[in-house]
Phi, psi and omega in degrees: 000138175264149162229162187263139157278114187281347178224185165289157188199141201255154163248131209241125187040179202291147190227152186257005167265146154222155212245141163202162205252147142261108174258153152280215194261327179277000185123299179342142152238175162224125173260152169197156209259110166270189133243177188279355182261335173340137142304152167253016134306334183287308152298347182295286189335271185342284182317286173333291153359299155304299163289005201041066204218114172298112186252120217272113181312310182281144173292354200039056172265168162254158176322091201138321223270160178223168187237134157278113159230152183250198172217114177290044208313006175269331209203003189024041173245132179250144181249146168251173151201000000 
Protein backbone atom coordinates (compact mmCIF):
# COMPACT_ATOMS: atom_id res chain seq x y z
CA UNK A 1 0.00 0.00 0.00
CA UNK A 2 1.71 3.77 -0.59
CA UNK A 3 0.66 6.57 1.70
CA UNK A 4 1.37 9.86 0.74
CA UNK A 5 4.05 11.78 2.47
CA UNK A 6 3.22 15.45 3.40
CA UNK A 7 6.79 16.95 3.63
CA UNK A 8 10.41 15.22 2.63
CA UNK A 9 11.48 12.57 4.99
CA UNK A 10 15.26 11.27 5.18
CA UNK A 11 15.40 7.40 5.75
CA UNK A 12 17.78 6.50 8.39
CA UNK A 13 19.14 2.87 8.25
CA UNK A 14 17.13 -0.23 6.84
CA UNK A 15 14.02 0.39 6.15
CA UNK A 16 11.67 -1.81 4.21
CA UNK A 17 10.21 1.40 2.96
CA UNK A 18 11.43 3.74 0.58
CA UNK A 19 10.04 7.53 0.11
CA UNK A 20 9.81 9.06 -3.33
CA UNK A 21 8.86 12.26 -5.08
CA UNK A 22 7.03 12.67 -8.28
CA UNK A 23 7.30 15.59 -10.28
CA UNK A 24 4.95 16.44 -13.11
CA UNK A 25 5.20 18.35 -16.51
CA UNK A 26 3.57 21.49 -14.70
CA UNK A 27 5.85 21.38 -12.01
CA UNK A 28 3.54 19.49 -9.12
CA UNK A 29 5.16 17.14 -6.70
CA UNK A 30 3.65 14.50 -5.19
CA UNK A 31 5.17 12.20 -2.28
CA UNK A 32 4.83 9.01 -1.62
CA UNK A 33 5.92 5.97 1.18
CA UNK A 34 6.54 2.67 -0.99
CA UNK A 35 7.93 -0.55 0.26
CA UNK A 36 10.73 -1.56 -1.65
CA UNK A 37 9.99 -4.65 -3.06
CA UNK A 38 7.07 -2.72 -4.69
CA UNK A 39 6.12 -2.26 -8.73
CA UNK A 40 6.44 0.36 -9.74
CA UNK A 41 3.01 0.14 -11.45
CA UNK A 42 1.75 0.65 -8.26
CA UNK A 43 3.25 4.06 -7.94
CA UNK A 44 1.90 4.75 -11.60
CA UNK A 45 -1.62 3.76 -10.32
CA UNK A 46 -1.50 6.12 -7.67
CA UNK A 47 -0.19 8.91 -8.91
CA UNK A 48 -2.48 8.94 -11.88
CA UNK A 49 -5.33 8.36 -9.35
CA UNK A 50 -4.23 11.28 -7.61
CA UNK A 51 -4.29 13.43 -10.79
CA UNK A 52 -7.35 11.99 -12.11
CA UNK A 53 -5.00 11.25 -14.90
CA UNK A 54 -5.90 8.18 -17.44
CA UNK A 55 -3.64 5.71 -16.76
CA UNK A 56 -1.81 3.81 -19.72
CA UNK A 57 0.12 0.62 -19.04
CA UNK A 58 2.41 1.73 -22.15
CA UNK A 59 4.93 4.42 -21.91
CA UNK A 60 4.95 5.24 -25.67
CA UNK A 61 8.49 6.12 -25.39
CA UNK A 62 10.53 6.05 -28.98
CA UNK A 63 13.76 4.82 -30.07
CA UNK A 64 16.22 7.73 -28.12
CA UNK A 65 13.64 8.91 -25.25
CA UNK A 66 15.26 8.56 -21.76
CA UNK A 67 14.45 8.05 -18.15
CA UNK A 68 16.33 10.06 -15.51
CA UNK A 69 16.89 8.53 -12.23
CA UNK A 70 18.88 10.29 -9.65
CA UNK A 71 20.84 9.67 -6.31
CA UNK A 72 19.85 11.72 -3.06
CA UNK A 73 23.31 11.57 -1.49
CA UNK A 74 22.04 13.21 1.71
CA UNK A 75 19.34 10.55 2.73
CA UNK A 76 20.33 7.72 -0.49
CA UNK A 77 16.96 7.73 -1.85
CA UNK A 78 16.36 7.59 -5.36
CA UNK A 79 14.03 9.62 -7.49
CA UNK A 80 13.06 8.92 -10.95
CA UNK A 81 11.55 11.36 -13.50
Amino acid sequence: MLNVEEGRSSVTGPSPYIHLRVKGQNGNEEYFKMKRGAQLRKLMTAYCERRSLQFDDTLKMEDGDEIDAMLHQTGGVVAAS
